[in-house]
Each structure stands twice: as C-alpha cells, then as structure tokens.
N, C-alpha and C positions, 0 to 999 in steps of 0.2 A: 650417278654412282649408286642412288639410295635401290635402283633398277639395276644395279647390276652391269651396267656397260664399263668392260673390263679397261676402255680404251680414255674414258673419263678418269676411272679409277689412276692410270696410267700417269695422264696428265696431270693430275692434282696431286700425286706424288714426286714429277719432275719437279712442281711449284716448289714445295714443302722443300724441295731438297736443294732446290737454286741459290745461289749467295746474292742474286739481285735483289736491290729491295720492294719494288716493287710484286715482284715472285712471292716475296716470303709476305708481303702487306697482305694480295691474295688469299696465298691457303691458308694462314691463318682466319681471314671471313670464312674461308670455305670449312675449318674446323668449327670454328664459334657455331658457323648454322648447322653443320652436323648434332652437338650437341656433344655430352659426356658418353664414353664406349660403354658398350653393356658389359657387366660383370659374368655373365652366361657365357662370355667367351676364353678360349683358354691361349695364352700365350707360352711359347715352349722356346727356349735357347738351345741351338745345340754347338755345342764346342768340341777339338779336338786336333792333335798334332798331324800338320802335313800328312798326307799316304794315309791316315786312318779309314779313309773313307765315306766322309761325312755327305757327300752329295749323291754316292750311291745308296745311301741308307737313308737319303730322307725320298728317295724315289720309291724305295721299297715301302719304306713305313707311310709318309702319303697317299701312296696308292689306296691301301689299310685302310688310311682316315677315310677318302671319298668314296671306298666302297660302302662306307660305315653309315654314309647318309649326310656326312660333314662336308663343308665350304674350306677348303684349305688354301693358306697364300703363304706361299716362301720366301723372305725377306733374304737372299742369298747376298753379302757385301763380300764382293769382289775382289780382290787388292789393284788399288789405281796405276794406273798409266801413267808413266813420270814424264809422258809428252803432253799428251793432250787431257791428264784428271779424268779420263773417263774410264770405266768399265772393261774390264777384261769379256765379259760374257761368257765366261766358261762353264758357269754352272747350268745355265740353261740346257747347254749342250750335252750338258750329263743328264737330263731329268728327262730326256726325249719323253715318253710316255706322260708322264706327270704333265707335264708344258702343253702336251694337245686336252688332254682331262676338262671340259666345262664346270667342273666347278674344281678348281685349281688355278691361281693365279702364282707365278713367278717371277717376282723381279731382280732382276741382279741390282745393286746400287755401289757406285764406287767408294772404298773405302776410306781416301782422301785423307789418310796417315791418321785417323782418327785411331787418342787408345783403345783397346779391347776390340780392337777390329770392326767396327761398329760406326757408320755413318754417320753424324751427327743427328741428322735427321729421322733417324731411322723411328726412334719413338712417332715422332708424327706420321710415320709411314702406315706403322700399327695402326694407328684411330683409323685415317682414313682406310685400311685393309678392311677392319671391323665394320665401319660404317657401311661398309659397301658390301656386308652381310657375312662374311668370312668369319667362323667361329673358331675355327684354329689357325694361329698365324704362327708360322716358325721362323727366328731368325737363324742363318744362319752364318757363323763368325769366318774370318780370313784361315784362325789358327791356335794356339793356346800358347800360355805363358801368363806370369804375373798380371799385365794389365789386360789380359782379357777379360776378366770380371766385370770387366762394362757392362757386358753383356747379361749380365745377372740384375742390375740397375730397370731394366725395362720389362723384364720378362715375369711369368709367373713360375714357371717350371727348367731349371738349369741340367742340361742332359749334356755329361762328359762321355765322349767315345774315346775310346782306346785302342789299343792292338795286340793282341796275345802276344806269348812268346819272349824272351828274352827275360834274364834276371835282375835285370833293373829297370824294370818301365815304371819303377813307383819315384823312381828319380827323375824321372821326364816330364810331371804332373807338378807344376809350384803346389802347396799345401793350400796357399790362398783360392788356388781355383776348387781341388777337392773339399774344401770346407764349405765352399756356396755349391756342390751337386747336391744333386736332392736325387738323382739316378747318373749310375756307373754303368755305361753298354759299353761290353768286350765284342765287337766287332771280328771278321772274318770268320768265325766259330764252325770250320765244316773243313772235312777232310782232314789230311794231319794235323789242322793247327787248331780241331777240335777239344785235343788235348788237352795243348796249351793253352788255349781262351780258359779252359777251366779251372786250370790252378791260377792262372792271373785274376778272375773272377775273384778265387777262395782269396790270394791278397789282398785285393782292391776290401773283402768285405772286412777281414782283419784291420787294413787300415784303416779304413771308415769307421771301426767299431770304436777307436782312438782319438777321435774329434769329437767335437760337442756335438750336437744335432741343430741344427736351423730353427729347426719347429718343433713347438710343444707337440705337436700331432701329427707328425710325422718324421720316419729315420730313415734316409739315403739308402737308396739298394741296388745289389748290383746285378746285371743279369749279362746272358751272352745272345749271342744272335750272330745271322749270315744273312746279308743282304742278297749274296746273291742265289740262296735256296729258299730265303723268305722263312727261316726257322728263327723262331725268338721274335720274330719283327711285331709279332700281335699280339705275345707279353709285355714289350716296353709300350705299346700303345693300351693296353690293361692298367697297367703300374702307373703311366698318367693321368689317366680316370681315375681311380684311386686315391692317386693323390691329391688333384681337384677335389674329390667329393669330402675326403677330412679334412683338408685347411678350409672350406667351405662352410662345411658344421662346426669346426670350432671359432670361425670368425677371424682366422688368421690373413686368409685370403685376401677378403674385402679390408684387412686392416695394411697387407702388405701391398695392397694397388695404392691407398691414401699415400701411405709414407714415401712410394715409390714419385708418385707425382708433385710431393714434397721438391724432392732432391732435384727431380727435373728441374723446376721452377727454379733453383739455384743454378745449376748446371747451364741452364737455358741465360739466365744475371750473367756469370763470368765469363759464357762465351760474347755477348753482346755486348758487356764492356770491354774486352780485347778489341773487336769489331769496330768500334766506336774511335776506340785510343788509338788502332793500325790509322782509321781514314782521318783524323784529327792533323789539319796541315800544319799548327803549331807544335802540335806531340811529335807527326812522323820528322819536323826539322829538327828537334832535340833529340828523338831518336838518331837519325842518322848522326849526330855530333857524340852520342853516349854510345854506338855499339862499338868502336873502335877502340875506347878510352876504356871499355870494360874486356872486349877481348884483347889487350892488350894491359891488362891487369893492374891498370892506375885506378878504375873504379871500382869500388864491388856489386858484384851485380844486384842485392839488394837497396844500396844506395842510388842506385841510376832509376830502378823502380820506382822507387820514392820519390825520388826527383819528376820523373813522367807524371805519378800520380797527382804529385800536389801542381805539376803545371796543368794538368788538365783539370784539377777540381779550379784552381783559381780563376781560366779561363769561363765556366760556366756559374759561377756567382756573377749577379747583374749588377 
C-alpha cells in the first residue's frame, strides 16, 4: 500500500469493511501500523438529490485534480443490493476516464442501509486511501436528505450539488444539510438552463446568507458550473483550496479532524455494542420472546431495551 499497489490498497479496504471478525481484527493491525493520516491531505463530501449529477461532476472536477499534480481516490457508496448486500457498481461506470487515470483510485462500496448514505466503514476507507498516498479523497454519498449529514462527520470539506431551475428547489434541500455546506455547486449551468443555474445560484446565496456559518474563517459559497463543458469545474476546485488554506491558518482544521475522531470513536462503541447484543445467544433468546410482545404493543419498546441491557450487563459481571 505505502507503494502504492492499488490492488493491496483494494484489499485492505474489503477487510475494513467485512463484518467478519477476523477481517476487521486485521485491518485494524493493518491501520495501527499505518499510523495517524497526514493533515496535508484534503478530504471532500459531495452530496446531492438523485439526477443532480454527482458522478458526472466528480469525473470532470477529478480529472482537474490529477491534472493538478494530485493523488485522487473516490469513495463512491453505492446503494446495496437487497439480494446479495453488495454493490450496484454504477458509478465506476460513469467515471470511464477517471477509473483508467493512474493516479486515481475508485471504489464503489455498498451502502448496506447505513444513515447518510455512508458505509460504516467508510471512515477507515479514508486512512487507508490516504495512507496509500492519495491526498484528496472524495466520498461520494447515495443521495440527500436529513440523515445524510453523515456524511459531514468524516469529511473536511461538505460540497452540496444541486439543479437549476424550478421555484422551489430551496425545498428539496433539509436546512440540516444546507447548514453543514461549506460550498453550493449549481450543477448543469450551460445552454438554456444557464439562466436558470444563475438565479438559483443568487437564492442558494440569499439563503445561506440566513444561517450561521460553520467557521469562524470561513462562509459557505455558491458557485455554478457544467460538467459537461468543464466551465465552473476549476472554480469549485479553487474555492476548495481556499478553503483548506483558512481553516488551516486559523487552526480550525486540525481542530475539526480531532473532534471528528472524537465522535468516530463513539459511533465505532455503539455500533459494536449492537454487534455484541445481536450475536449474544442469551440476548438474541429474549430478543426473539420481546420483538413480538413490543410489536404487538404490550411492551414499550423502551422497556424491552432495558430489559436486553440489564440481561446482557448481568451476564458479563463475573
């Protein structure tokens, strides 16, 4: 990996994302001897409602990156397959160019009903991306709505895409997500609907003007672009630079990767206690005797929680 073998890289990502345990005993060595990511690298979210265009725009703006001299890797989470949990692979199929590019890694990973569209995994996907010398790593989400802000949790830089056009696309956006952007791309911006990306542009900046700001050192901006004339594509990758280089000098950055690894580290606790309580053969037999009695509204499901809990804490007192 530290070489660059895309194919190692690969596999040490299927580990990280396997629910075996021995899988995950693995990448986790294989993270510990990596070591902590470098802060030199930029991590980018990009979100946006179905048809927006997100996978044709990160083909354009990648390209951009690799021309630029940079290592890019596309964290594309897929939506899963309700047969076999795995991977649609659509997006690769959209990134043709990007996907052949040597220094360009893309992997699709299934999203496996995770909220905010976002792998479980996927944070570990990152280190090992970076470790494997990749300096800009972009996830890209299923979709938008309220819990996609997952996807804001892992990332440095939160990029909502949009769609010109229509009088109410400021209703299509939860506030929740427009509050964690730190950049608005109006998408399609060529030919007729040049127009329109501009006045929707001028609302998105009206409405942003109406939220708090994230950061003391920096305020949300919005720009347009056309993925498929490649206009605007080299100001939004401008505006990201930018934006790294102030949260950088005022210390926000390096404070907002700490806090971020904070939450992981919980996030990572409550999945693993789930994980523990599911394969727990004493818990899953009172489960099975409490899901019936609660969907069937004799317990509440806070009470039957409670009940799991204290059987599983009691069982592990010696």
């Amino acid at each position: 990996m530290r070489a660059g073998d895309r194919r190692d890289l690969a596999r040490a990502i299927t580990l990280a994302e396997s629910s075996r345990p021995d899988h995950r005993a693995t990448a986790e060595q294989v993270l510990a001897l990596l070591g902590p990511s470098s802060t030199d690298t930029l991590r980018i979210g990009i979100s946006g409602p179905p048809g927006v265009g997100k996978s044709t725009f990160i083909e354009a703006f990648g390209r951009g990156v690799v021309d630029a001299g940079h290592r890019l890797a596309v964290l594309a989470v897929d939506p899963s397959s309700s047969v076999t949990g795995g991977s649609i692979l659509g997006d690769k199929t959209r990134m043709p160019e990007l996907s052949r590019h040597d220094n360009a890694f893309i992997r699709p990973s299934p999203g496996g009903g995770e909220l905010g569209g976002v792998a479980r995994r996927t944070r570990d996907a990152i280190a090992l991306c970076e470790a494997a010398g990749y300096d800009v790593v972009v996830v890209e989400t299923i979709g938008v709505g309220q819990s996609e802000v997952a996807v804001a949790a892992m990332v440095d830089a939160f990029v909502v895409l949009v769609s010109p056009g229509g009088g109410d696309e400021l209703q299509g956006i939860k506030r929740g997500i427009m509050e964690l952007a730190d950049l608005v791309v109006v998408t399609k911006a060529d030919g007729d609907l040049a127009p329109a990306a501009g006045r929707s542009a001028a609302d998105y900046r009206n409405a942003l003007g109406l939220l708090r700001p994230r950061w003391a050192s920096w305020r949300a901006e919005v720009l347009t672009c056309s993925a498929a004339t490649a206009t605007g594509v080299t100001e939004v990758w401008d505006a990201l630079q930018r934006f790294a280089t102030d949260l950088r000098a005022s210390g926000e950055f390096t404070g907002h990767r700490s806090a971020q690894a904070v939450d992981a580290m919980w996030n990572e606790l409550r999945g693993a206690l789930v994980d523990r309580l599911a394969t727990d053969k004493v818990v899953r037999q009172q489960l099975d005797e409490l899901e019936p009695q609660v969907a069937a509204g004799t317990v509440p499901p806070s009470a039957a929680a409670r009940r799991v809990l204290d059987t599983w804490m009691t069982a592990q007192r010696p």
